[in-house]
N, C-alpha and C positions, 0 to 999 in steps of 0.2 A: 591453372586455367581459371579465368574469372568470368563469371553467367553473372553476374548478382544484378544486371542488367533485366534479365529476363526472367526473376522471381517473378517482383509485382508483374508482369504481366500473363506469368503462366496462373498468378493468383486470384487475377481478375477475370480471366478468362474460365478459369475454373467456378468461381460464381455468378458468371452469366448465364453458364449451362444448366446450374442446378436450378436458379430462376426461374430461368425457362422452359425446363424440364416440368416441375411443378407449377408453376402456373400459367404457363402458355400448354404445353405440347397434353399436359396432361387434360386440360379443357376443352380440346382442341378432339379430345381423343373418346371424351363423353357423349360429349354434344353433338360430334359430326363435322364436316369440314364446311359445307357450305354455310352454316351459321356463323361458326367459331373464324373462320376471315373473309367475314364482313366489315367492310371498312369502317367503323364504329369499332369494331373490337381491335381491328391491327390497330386501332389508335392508341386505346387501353394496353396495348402491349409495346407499346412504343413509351408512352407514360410512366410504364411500370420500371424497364430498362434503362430513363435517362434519372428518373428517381432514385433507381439504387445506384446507377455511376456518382452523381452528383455525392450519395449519403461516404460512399467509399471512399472518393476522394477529400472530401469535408473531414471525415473522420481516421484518413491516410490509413485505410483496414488493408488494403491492396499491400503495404509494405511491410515484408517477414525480415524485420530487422534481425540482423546478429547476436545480439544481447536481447533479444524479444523473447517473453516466458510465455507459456502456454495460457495460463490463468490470464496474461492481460489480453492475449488475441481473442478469446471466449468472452470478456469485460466490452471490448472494442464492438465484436459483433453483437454483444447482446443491446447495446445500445442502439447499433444501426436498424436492426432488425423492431424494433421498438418504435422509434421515427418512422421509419417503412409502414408498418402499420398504419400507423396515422394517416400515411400519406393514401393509402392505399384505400383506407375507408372514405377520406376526402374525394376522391375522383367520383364516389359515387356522391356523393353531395353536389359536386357541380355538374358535372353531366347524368342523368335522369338514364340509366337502361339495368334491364335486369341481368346480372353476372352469375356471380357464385351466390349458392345456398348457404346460408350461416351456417348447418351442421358440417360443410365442406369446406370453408373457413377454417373455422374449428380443428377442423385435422389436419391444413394447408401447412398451416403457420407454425406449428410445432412441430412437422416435418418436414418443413423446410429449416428450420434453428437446426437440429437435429443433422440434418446430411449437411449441411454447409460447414458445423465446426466438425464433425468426421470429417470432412475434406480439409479444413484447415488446418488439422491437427497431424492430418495424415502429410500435407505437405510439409509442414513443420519436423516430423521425422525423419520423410524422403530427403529435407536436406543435411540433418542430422548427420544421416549413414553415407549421405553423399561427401560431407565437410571432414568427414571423420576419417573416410579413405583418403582423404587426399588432395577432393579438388576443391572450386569454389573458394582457395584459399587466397590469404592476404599479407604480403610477408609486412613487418612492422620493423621498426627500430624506436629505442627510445632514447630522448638524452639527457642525460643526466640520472644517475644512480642515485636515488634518495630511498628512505624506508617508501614511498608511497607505489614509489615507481615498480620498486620490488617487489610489491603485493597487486602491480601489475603484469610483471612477467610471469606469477605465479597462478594469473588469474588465464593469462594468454596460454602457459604450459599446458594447466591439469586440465583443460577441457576442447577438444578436438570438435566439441560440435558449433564455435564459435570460426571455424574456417582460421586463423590467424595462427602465421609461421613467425615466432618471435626471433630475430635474427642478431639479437644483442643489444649491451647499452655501447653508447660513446662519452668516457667520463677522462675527464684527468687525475680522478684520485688513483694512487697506484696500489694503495688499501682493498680496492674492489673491483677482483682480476674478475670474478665469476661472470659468463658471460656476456664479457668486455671484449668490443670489435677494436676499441683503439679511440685516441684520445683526439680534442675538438680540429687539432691540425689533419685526421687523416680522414675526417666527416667528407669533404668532398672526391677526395678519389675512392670512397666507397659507392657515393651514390652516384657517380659514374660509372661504374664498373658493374654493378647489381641493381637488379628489378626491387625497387622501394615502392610499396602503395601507400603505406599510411607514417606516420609520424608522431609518437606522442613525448613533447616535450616540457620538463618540468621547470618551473619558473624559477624554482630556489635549488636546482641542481646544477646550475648553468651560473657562470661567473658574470659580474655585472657589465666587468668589460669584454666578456665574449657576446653578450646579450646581441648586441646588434649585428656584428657579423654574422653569427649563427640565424638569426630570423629572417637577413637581406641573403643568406646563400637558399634555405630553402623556399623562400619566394619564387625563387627563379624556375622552381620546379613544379611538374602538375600535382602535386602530394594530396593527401586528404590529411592535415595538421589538427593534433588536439593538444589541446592546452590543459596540464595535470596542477594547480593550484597547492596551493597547503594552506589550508584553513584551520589548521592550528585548532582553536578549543572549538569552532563549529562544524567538527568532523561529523559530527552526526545529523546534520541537517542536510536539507538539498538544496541548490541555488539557480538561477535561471537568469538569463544575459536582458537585460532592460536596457532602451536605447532613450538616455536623455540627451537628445539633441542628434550630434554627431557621436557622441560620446557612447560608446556600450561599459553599462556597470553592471558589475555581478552582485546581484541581490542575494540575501541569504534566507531562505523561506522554512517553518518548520515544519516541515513533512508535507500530506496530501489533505489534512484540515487546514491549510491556509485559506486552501480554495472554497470560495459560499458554498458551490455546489455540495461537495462532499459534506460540509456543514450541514445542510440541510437534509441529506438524506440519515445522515445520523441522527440528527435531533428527529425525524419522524421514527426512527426505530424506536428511542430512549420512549418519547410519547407514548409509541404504542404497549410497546417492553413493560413500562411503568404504569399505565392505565389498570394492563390487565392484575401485576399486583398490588396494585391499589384499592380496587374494586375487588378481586377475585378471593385477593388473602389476608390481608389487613385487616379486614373487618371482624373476623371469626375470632382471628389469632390473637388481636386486641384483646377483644371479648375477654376469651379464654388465660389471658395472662395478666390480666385485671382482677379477672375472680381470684386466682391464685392470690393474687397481690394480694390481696385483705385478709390471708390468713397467715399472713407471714408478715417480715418488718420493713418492706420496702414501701416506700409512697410514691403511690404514681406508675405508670406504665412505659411512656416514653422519657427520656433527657437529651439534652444538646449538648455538643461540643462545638467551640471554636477551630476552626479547621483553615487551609490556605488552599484554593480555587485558583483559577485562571487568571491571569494576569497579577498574581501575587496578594491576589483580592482576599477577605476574610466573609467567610458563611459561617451558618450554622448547622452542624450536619447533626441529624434527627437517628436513634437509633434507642431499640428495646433496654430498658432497666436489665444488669447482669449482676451490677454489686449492690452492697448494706448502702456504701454513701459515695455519690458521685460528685460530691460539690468540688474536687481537691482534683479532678479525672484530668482538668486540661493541663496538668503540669509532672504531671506524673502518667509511666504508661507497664501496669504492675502485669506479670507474668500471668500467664494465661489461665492456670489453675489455683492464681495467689488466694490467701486468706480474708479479704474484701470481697472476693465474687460468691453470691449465694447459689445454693444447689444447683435450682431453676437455671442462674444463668450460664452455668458449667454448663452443662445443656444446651444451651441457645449460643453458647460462644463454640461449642464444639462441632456442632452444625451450621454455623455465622446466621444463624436465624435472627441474633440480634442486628444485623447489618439490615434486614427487609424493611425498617420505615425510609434507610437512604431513598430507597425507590420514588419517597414524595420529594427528596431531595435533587432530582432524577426532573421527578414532572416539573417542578416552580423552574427548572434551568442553572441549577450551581453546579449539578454534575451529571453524570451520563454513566450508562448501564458499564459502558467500558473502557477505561483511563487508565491513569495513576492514579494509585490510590491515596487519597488526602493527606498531608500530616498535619499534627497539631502545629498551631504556630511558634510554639515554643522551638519548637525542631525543627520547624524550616528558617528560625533565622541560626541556626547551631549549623546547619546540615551546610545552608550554603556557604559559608564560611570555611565548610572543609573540604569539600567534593566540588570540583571541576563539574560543571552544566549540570548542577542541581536544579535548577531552575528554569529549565529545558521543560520540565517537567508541566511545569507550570501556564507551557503555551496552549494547552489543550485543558480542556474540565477534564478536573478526578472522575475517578469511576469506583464503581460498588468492588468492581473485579479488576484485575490487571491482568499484561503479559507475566508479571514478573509472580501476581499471587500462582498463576497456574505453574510457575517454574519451580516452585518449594518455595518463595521468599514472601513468605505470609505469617500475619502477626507481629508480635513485639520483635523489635529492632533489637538485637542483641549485641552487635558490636559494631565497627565502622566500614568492615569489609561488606558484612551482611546489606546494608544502604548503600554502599558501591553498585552492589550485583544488583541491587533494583533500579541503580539509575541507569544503569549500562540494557537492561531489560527495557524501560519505559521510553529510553531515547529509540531505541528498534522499534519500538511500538508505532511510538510518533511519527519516527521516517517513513513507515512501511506500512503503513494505516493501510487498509480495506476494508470494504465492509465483510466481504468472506472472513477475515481473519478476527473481526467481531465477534462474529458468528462461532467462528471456531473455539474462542477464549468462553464465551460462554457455555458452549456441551461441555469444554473442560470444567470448569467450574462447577456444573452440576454435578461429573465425577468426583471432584476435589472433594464438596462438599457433602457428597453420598457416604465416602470413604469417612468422612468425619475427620481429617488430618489437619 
């Protein structure tokens, strides 16, 4: 049985109520009736209702896609509900009457956030347990047997709350029986025979000369067709259909910093991130590692290394004195507790205390609180030369922290597998960027570096 019709609207309908609920019925309910609809105010609540359709529909929040994860429908509404605001203070700018009390505001708006995503969350389950018994489902076929497709059927099996009944591939290799419906000759009296909704067929699973028969037979049908790609070395990026002209081309973008937007809100975190230790800890800690410095045989406090940035660009990354002599550091990268590092910095390397001047490296714009983390240049022209989308790496600014430091792949590079796992960490990072996940990589970090490991 298929509802998927009547989500978005059981979903919009559900956030009209609660709208209305708190800020119609509930003011309506303080104040008294003969005030609260008076024609000034039913206008104000007319206002209010075509401003959150309009934000809903603009922001498509009404639609509880299939593949939709919780964290982005909370992402979608925290946005709308932000807009709303605005919009909501604006009405009293242009029209002049007294509404809501700012302390009643106040408690409006954060429980209205509050019961809207309990309701979202909660339909979000409801269809869960609904998809999971059974209905709501979508039977698929896929064609062509490729590795991709495979770790599509595997994706369609292991999880019921995606509604989708995998009904098999249509292949002609006779190497891959595993549910195989039958090869491209018996494609059409299948889907005359059986209820098909959707279609996902892979471009390099399909023979060159079945190509066009197979895409002039399902034309003919109402299908919802998706097109499976093989993108070969840019597996780990995302891509998005751009129309130049008539023509649609598939662009390959990496990850969710391609976009300003998200640019921008990171670089305000890094700003603030780095303000506070810059001012807050730097100063002391300098101090204090200065004075040491003169009774022992190191000169100086800070030193630099040549490092590789975004767009394969070279900086200077800033970081605490740890050895006797650093002039030799950018070509060599000596074991963590080697014979060069003095007391002190055993100390400040076992805690990454020597990493906290990055943080001005952070404010001037080379890197940001959380990336890849830098390599010397030495090793990134060694590195790319042997590892597949090393240089993946390099679309986004380094960071002081990474995904890959909080996964154990911190410090000296040991062998080639060790720089494998960090590339395969940093390209996840990059596709799957949020700022939640910023945030996250950082508390770890502070554990990491509590632990001292």
């Amino acid at each position: 049985m298929n509802y998927s019709r009547y989500i978005p609207l059981i979903s919009i309908l559900g956030d009209f109520i609660i709208l209305n609920a708190i800020f119609v019925f509930s003011f309506i309910y303080f104040e008294g009736t003969a005030i609260s609809l008076s024609s000034r105010y039913i206008a104000f609540y007319t206002y209010l209702n075509l401003a959150w359709l309009i934000l809903v529909m603009v922001f498509k929040a009404h639609s509880i896609d299939r593949n939709i994860k919780i964290k982005a429908i909370i992402y979608v509404y925290f946005n709308v509900i932000i807009i709303f605001f605005f919009l909501f203070l604006l009405y009293f700018q242009i029209v002049s009457f007294s509404y809501y009390p700012r302390r009643l505001i106040k408690i409006l708006f954060p429980c209205f956030f509050f019961v809207l995503i309990v309701w979202k969350i909660s339909l979000y389950y409801a269809l869960y347990f609904y998809r999971k018994h059974g209905f709501n489902f979508r039977n698929v076929i896929i064609l062509g047997n490729t590795e991709g497709t495979r770790k599509l059927e595997k994706y369609f099996t292991s999880n019921n709350w995606h509604g989708y009944r995998f009904l098999g591939f249509f292949d002609d290799d006779q190497d891959q029986a595993h549910n195989k419906i039958g090869d491209w000759d018996g494609l059409k009296p299948f889907i005359e025979n059986n209820h098909v909704d959707e279609i996902f067929l892979a471009w390099n699973g399909i023979p060159v000369e079945k190509m066009q028969d197979i895409t002039a037979l399902i034309s003919d049908y109402p299908f919802k067709v998706h097109i499976v790609p093989n993108f070969g070395d840019f597996a780990y990026k995302s891509a998005e259909l751009i129309n130049y002209g008539a023509l649609p081309v598939i662009q390959i973008n990496p990850g969710p910093l391609s976009y300003l937007y998200n640019k921008l809100v990171k670089r305000f975190v890094d700003i603030l991130i780095s303000l506070l230790v810059i001012l807050g800890v730097l100063p002391w800690l300098t101090a204090i590692l200065y004075f040491i410095s003169m009774f022992g045989s190191r000169q100086g406090v800070f030193y630099k290394q040549k490092r590789t940035r975004i767009d394969g660009k070279v900086f200077s990354i800033i970081k605490f004195k740890s050895m006797h002599d650093c002039s030799d550091s950018t070509y060599r990268n000596p074991s963590k507790f080697g014979k060069d590092i003095t007391t002190v910095g055993k100390f400040l390397r076992k805690f990454s205390i020597d990493e906290l001047p990055q943080f001005i490296n952070v404010f001037l714009g080379d890197m940001s609180v959380v990336g890849p983390r830098p390599h010397m240049v030495e090793h990134t022209e060694q590195y790319r030369k042997q590892i597949k989308r090393f240089m993946l790496r390099h679309t986004i600014k380094p960071g002081i922290t990474g995904l890959a430091q909080i996964s154990g792949f911190r410090g000296e590079v040991r062998n080639i597998e060790d720089i494998k796992h960090r590339v395969e960490l940093d390209a996840n990072y990059i596709e799957n960027w949020s700022l939640s996940l910023d945030f996250k990589i950082m508390l770890y970090t502070l554990g990491v570096v509590y632990k001292g490991l």
